[in-house]
Residue frames relative to the residue before (quaternion, step in Angstrom):
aa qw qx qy qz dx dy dz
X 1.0000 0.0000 0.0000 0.0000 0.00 0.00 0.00
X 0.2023 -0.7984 0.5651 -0.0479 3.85 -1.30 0.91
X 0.1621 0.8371 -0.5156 0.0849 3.16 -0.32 0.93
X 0.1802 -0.5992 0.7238 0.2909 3.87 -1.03 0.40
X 0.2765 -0.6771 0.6784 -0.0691 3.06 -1.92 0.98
X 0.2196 -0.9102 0.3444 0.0685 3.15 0.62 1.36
X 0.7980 0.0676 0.0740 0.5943 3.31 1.57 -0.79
X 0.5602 -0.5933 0.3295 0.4750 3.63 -1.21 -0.17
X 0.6143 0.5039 -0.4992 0.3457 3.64 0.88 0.01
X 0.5282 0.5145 -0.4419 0.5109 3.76 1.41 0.05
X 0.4502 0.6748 -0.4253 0.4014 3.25 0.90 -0.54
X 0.7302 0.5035 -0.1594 0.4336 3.59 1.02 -1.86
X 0.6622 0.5184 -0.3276 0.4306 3.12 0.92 -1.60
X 0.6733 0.4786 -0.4035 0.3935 4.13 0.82 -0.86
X 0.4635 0.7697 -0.2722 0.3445 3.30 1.16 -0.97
X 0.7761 0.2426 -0.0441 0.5804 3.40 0.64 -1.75
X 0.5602 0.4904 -0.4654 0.4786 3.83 1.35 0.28
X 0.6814 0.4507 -0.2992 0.4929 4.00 0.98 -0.58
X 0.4920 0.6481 -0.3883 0.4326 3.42 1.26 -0.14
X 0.5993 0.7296 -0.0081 0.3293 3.07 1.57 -1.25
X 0.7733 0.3586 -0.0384 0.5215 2.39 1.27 -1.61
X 0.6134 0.5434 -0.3067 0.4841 3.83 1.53 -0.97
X 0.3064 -0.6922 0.6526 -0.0330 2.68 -1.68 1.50
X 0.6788 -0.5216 0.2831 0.4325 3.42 -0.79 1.07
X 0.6745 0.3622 -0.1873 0.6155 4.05 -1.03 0.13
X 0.5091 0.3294 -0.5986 0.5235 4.40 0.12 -0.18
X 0.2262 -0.4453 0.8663 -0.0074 2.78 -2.41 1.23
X 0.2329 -0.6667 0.7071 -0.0365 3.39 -1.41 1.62
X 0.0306 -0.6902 0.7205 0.0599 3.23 -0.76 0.93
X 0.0979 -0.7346 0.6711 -0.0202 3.25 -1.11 0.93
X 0.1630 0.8637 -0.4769 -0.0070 3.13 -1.03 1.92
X 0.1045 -0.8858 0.4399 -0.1047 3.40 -0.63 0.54
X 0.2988 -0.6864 0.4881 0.4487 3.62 -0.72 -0.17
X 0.6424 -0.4187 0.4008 0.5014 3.90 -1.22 0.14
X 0.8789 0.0388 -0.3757 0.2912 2.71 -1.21 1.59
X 0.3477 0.7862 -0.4293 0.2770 3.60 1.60 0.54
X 0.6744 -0.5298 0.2192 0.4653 3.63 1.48 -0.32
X 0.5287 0.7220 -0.4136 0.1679 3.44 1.02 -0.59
X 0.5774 0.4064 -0.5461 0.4509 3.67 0.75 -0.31
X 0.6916 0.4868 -0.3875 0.3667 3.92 0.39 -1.16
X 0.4912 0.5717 -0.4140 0.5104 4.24 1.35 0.20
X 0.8030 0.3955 -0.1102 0.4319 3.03 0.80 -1.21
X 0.4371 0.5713 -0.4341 0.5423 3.93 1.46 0.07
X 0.8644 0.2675 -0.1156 0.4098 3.42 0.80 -1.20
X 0.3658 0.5450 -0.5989 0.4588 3.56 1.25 0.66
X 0.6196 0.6461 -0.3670 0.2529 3.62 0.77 -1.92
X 0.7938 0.5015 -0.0909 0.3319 2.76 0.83 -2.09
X 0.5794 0.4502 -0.3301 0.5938 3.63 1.77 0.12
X 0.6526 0.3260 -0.4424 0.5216 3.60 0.21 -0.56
X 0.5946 0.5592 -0.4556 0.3551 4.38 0.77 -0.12
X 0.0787 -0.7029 0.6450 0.2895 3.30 1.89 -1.22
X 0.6835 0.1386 -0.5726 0.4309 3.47 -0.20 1.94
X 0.4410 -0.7017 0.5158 0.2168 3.18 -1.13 1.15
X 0.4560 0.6222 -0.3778 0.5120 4.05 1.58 -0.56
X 0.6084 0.5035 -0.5596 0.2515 3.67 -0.08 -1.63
X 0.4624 -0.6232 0.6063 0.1738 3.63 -1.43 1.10
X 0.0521 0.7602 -0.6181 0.1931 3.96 -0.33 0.87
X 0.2768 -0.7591 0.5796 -0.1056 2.96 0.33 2.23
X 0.4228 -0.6265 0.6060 0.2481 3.61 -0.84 1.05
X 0.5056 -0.7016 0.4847 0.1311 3.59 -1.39 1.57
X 0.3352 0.8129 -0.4209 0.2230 3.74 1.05 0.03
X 0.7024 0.1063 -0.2895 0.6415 4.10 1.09 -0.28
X 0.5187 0.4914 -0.5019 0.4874 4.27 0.93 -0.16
X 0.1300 0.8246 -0.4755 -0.2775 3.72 0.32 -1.44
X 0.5286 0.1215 -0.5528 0.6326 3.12 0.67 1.43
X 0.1138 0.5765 -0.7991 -0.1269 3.67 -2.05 -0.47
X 0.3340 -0.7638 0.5361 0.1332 2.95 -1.81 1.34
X 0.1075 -0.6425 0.7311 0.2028 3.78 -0.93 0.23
X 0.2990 -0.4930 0.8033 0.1490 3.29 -1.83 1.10
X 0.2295 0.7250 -0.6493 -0.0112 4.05 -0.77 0.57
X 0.7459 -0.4319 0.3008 0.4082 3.52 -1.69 0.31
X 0.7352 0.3253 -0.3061 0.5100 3.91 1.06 -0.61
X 0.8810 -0.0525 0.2418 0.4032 3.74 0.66 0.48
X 0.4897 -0.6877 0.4602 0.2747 3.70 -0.77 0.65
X 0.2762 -0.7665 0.5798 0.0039 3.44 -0.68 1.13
X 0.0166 0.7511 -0.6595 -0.0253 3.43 -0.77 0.72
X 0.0441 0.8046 -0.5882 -0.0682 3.80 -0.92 0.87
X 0.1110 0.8717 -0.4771 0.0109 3.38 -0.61 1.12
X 0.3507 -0.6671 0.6193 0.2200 3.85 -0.76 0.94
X 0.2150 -0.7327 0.6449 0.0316 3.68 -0.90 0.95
X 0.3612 0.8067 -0.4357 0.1699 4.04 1.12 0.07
X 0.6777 0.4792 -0.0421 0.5561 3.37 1.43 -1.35
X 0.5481 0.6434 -0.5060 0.1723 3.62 1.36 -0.31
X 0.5765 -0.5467 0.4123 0.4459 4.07 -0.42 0.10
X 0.6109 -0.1018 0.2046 0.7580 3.65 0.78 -1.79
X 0.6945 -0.5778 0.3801 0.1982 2.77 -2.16 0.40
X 0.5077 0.6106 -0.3878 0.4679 3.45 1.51 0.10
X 0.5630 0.5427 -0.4167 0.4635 3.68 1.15 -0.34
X 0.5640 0.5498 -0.4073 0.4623 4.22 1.10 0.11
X 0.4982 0.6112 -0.4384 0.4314 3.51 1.21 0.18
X 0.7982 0.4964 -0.2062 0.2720 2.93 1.11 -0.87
X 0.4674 0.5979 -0.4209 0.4969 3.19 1.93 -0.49
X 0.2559 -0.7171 0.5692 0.3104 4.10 0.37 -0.14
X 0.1534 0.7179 -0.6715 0.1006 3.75 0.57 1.09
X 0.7177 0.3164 -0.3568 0.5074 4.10 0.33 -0.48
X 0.2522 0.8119 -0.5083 0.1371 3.90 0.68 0.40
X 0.8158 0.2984 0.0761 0.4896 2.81 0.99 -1.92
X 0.5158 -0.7332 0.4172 0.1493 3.53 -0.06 1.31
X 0.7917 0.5136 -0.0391 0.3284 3.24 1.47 -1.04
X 0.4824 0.7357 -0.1162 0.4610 2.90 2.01 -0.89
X 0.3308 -0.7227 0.5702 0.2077 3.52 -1.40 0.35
X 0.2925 0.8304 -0.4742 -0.0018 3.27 -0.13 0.26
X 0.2715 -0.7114 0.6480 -0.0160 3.11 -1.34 1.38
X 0.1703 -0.7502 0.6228 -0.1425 3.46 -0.75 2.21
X 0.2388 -0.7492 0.6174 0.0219 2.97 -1.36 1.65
X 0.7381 0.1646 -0.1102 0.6449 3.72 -0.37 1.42
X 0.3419 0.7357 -0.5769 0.0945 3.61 0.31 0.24
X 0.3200 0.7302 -0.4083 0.4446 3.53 1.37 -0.24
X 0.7237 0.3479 -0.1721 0.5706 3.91 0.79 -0.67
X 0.8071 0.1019 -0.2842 0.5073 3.44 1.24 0.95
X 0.4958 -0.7418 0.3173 0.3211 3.12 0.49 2.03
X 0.7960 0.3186 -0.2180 0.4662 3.91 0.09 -1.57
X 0.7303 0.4006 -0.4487 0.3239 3.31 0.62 0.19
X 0.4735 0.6405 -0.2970 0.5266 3.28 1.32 -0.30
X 0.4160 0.7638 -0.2348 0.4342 3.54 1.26 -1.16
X 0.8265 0.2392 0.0769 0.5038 3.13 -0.33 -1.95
X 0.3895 0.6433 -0.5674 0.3353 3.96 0.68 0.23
X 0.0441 0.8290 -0.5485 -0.0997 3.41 -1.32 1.23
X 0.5296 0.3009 -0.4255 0.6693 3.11 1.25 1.38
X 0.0131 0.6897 -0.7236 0.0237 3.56 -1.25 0.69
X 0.1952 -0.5822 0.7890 -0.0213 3.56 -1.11 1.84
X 0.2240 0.5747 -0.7864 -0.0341 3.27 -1.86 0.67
X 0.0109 -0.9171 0.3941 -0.0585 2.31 -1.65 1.60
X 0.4024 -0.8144 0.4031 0.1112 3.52 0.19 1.73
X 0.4429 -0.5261 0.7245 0.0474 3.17 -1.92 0.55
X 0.1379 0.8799 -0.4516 -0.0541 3.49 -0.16 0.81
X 0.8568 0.0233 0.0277 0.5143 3.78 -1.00 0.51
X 0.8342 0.2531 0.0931 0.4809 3.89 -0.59 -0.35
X 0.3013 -0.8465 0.3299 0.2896 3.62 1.26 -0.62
X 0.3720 0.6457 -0.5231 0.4136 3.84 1.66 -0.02
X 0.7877 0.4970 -0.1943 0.3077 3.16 -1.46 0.40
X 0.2673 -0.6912 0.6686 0.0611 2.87 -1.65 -0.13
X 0.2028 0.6334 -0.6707 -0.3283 4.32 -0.38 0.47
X 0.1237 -0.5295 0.7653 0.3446 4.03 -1.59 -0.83
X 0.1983 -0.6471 0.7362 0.0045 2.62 -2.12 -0.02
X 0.2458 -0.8315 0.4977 -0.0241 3.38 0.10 1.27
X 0.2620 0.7808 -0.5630 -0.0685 3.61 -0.91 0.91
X 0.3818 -0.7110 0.5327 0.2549 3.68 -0.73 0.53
X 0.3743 -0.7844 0.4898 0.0678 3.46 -0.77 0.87
């Protein structure tokens, strides 16, 4: 799937459509360079599978994981940018829970976690800088 994302309320509107679409157990790798959008994808997936658009979903970049308890299911969101090596992602127990969503910024910088992703978002900055495109694959 391909989409241009013209703005940040698409941004939302995809957000609360992939929410939609994720089935307990999907690992979202979200990739991009810094500043292509993935934390602002990933505020507004959380904040849809929480059903509240308010819930505060501090971006995981010095925690590198944060948990959401939500009505469809533990959520785990973690930003892997700051990890040291890739053996230190064992420790965040993102593949613990069989049940769990979790949506991984950078997972590319931890081979098995990147691995076992059954959703990959990449997302680009294109030409001129408006926007957003993604590409959506299902594994």
């Amino acid at each position: 799937m391909e989409r241009f994302l013209p703005d940040d309320e698409a941004t939302v509107a995809f957000g609360q459509e992939l929410a939609g679409l994720l089935e307990p157990g999907d690992i979202v790798s979200l990739e991009g360079e810094l500043g292509a959008g993935k934390s602002a994808l990933a505020r507004a997936t959380i904040r849809a599978l929480a059903g509240d658009p308010e819930l505060e979903v501090p971006s995981p970049t010095f925690a590198l994981v944060q948990p959401y308890d939500t009505p469809r299911g533990p959520v785990l969101h973690a930003d892997l940018y700051r990890l040291g090596e890739a053996a230190e992602a064992e420790e965040l127990g993102l593949l613990d829970n069989a049940n769990a969503f979790v949506l991984v910024e950078w997972a590319e910088r931890a081979a098995h976690v990147a691995e076992v992703a059954t959703i990959v978002i990449a997302l680009s900055i294109p030409s001129g800088g408006s926007g957003r495109n993604l590409v959506l694959t299902r594994r």
